[in-house]
C-alpha positions in Angstrom: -21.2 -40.7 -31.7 -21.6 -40.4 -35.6 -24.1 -37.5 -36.9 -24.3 -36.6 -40.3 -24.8 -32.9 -39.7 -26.1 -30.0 -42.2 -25.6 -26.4 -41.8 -28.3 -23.7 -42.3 -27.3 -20.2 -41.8 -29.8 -17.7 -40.7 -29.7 -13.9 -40.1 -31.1 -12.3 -37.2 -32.2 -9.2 -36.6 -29.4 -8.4 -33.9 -26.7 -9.8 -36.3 -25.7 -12.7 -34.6 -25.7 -15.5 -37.5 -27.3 -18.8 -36.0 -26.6 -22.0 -37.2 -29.5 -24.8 -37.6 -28.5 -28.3 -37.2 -30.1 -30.9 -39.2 -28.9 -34.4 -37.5 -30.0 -37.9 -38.8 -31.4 -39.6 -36.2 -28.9 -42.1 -34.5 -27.8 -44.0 -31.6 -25.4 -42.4 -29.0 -23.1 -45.3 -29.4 -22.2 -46.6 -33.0 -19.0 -49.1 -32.1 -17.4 -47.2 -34.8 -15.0 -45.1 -33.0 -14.2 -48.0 -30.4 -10.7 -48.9 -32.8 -9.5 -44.9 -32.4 -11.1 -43.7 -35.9 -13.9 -41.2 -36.1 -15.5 -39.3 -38.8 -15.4 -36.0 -40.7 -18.0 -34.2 -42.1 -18.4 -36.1 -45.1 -18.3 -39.5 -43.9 -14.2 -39.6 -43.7 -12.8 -41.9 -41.6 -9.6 -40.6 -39.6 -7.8 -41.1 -36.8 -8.7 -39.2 -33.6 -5.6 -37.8 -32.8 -6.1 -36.5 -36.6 -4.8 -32.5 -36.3 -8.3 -31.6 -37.6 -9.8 -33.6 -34.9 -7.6 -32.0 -32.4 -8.3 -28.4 -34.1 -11.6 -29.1 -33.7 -12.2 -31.2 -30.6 -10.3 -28.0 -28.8 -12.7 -25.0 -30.1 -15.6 -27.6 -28.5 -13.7 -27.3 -25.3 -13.5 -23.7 -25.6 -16.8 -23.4 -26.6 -17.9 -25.3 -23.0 -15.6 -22.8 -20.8 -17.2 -20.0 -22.3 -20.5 -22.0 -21.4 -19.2 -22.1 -17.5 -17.8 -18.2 -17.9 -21.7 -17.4 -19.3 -22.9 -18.8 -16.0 -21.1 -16.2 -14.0 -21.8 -13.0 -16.3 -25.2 -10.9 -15.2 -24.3 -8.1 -17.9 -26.8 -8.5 -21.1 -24.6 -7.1 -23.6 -22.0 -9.2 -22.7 -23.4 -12.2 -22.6 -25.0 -11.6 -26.0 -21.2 -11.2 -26.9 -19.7 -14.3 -25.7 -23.5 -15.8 -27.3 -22.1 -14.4 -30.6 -18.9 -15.9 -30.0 -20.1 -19.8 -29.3 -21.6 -19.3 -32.3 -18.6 -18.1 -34.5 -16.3 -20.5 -32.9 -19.4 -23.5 -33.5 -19.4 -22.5 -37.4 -15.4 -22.2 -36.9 -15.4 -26.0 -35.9 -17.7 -27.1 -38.8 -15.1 -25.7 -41.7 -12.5 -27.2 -39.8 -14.4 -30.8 -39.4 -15.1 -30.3 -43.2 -12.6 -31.7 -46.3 -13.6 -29.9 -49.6 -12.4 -27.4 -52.4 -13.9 -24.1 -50.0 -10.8 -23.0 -48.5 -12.8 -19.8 -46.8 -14.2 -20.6 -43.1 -17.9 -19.1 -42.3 -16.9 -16.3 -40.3 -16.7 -13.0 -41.9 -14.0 -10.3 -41.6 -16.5 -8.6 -40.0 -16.5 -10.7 -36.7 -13.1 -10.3 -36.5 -13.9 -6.0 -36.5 -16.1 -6.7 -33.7 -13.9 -8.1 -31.7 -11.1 -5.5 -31.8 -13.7 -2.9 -31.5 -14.8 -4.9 -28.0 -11.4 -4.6 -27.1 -11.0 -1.4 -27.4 -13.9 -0.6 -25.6 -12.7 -2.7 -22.8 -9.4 -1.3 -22.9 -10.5 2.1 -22.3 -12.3 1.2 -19.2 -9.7 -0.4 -17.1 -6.8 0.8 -15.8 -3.3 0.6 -17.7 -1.8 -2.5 -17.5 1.6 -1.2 -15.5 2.3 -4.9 -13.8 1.8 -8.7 -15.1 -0.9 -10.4 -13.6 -1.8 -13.3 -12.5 -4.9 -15.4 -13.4 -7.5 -15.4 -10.7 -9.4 -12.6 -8.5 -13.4 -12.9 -8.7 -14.6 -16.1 -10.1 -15.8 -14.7 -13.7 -11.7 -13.3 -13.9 -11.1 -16.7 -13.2 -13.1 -18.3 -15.7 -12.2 -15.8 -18.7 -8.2 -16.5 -17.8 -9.4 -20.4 -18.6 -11.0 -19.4 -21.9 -8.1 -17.3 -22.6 -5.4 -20.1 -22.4 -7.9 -22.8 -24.0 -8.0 -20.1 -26.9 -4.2 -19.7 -27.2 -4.2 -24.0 -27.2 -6.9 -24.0 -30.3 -4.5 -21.2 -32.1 -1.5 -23.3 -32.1 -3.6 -26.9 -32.7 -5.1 -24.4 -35.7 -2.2 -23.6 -36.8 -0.4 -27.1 -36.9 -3.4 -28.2 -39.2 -2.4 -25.3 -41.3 0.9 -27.0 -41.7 -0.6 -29.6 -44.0 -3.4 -27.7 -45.2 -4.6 -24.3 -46.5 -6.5 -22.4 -43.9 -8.7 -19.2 -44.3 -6.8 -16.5 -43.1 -10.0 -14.6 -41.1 -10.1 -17.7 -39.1 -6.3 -17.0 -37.9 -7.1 -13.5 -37.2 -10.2 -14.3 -35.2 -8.6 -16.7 -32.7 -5.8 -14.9 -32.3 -7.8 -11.5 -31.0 -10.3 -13.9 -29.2 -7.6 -15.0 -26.7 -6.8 -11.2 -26.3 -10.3 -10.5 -25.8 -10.8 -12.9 -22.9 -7.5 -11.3 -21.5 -8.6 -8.0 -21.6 -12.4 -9.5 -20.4 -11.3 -11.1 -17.2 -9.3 -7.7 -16.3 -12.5 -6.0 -16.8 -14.5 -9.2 -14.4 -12.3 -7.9 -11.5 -12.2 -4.0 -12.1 -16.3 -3.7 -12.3 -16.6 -6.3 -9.4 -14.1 -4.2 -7.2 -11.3 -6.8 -7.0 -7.8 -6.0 -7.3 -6.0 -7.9 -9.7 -3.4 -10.1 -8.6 0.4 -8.5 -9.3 2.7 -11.1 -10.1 6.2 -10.5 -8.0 9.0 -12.3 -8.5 9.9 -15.1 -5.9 13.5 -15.4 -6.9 14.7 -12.0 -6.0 
């Protein structure tokens, strides 16, 4: 599907920056993309396996885990969190979708403060981590493990882009403690729903 897209940025009042979508009207299906091309912002034809289509097309599917993890979360100011994150990681794949002379992404330093402040306040509710774990316990664990490694997949796609082109540093820093919030999320999932955490032992011994 081809959408010529325009950002607004709004302000709320809790903080959380929103992002408007202005779409031309179009069909679902455009034939365009049937030959393996699609387009950038900006009308750029490129190939889908293009590593800003993969960059991209991977914080989408992080985007829709954290959709599924939302659906198992009753806590308000956590889902307000992971809201503020779908939309950081939403104006995340715009820049990335976008070719132009504005090397900086739209996500401010201060997201990035945020989140290690949400870690540490995570951090110093559960008990030290003494043991590896494994993914898995209460469903909610489950699904945050799934965000977690999606995470880690968008860093390094992110960071193969960045091979061939200049990429704001804030963005780094932001998926890089994302994946270490979701960690140090799904620990939390199974230590307020009573669930011990699964302690990985080593078969081969």
């Amino acid at each position: 599907m081809h959408l010529e897209l325009y950002f607004l940025m709004i302000n709320c009042r809790n903080g959380i920056i929103k992002h408007i979508l202005i779409m031309e009207k179009s069909k679902i299906y455009t034939r365009k993309g049937d030959e393996g091309y699609t387009s950038l912002v900006g009308g750029k034809r490129v190939l889908k396996t293009n590593s800003r289509i993969e960059a991209y097309g991977t914080l989408d599917e992080l985007n829709s885990f954290i959709a599924c993890l939302l659906e198992e979360v009753d806590n308000r100011e956590d889902r307000e969190f992971l809201l503020r994150i779908q939309y950081n990681l939403f104006s995340l794949g715009g820049y990335l979708a976008t070719e132009n002379e504005d090397k900086s992404c739209r996500i401010a330093q201060k997201e990035v403060d945020l989140l290690e402040e949400e870690i540490d306040k995570i951090d110093s509710l559960i008990p030290p981590l003494k043991f590896f774990v494994l993914p898995g316990g209460c469903e909610s664990s489950a699904r945050a493990h799934v965000c977690r490694t999606v995470c880690r997949r968008a860093e390094r796609r992110i960071y193969s882009l960045m091979e061939q082109v200049e990429i704001d540093p804030v963005a780094l820093k932001y998926i890089n403690r994302l994946s270490d919030y979701f960690f140090l999320f799904s620990r939390k999932q199974n230590f307020i729903h009573n669930i011990d955490e699964i302690i990985w032992e080593n078969p081969c011994k």
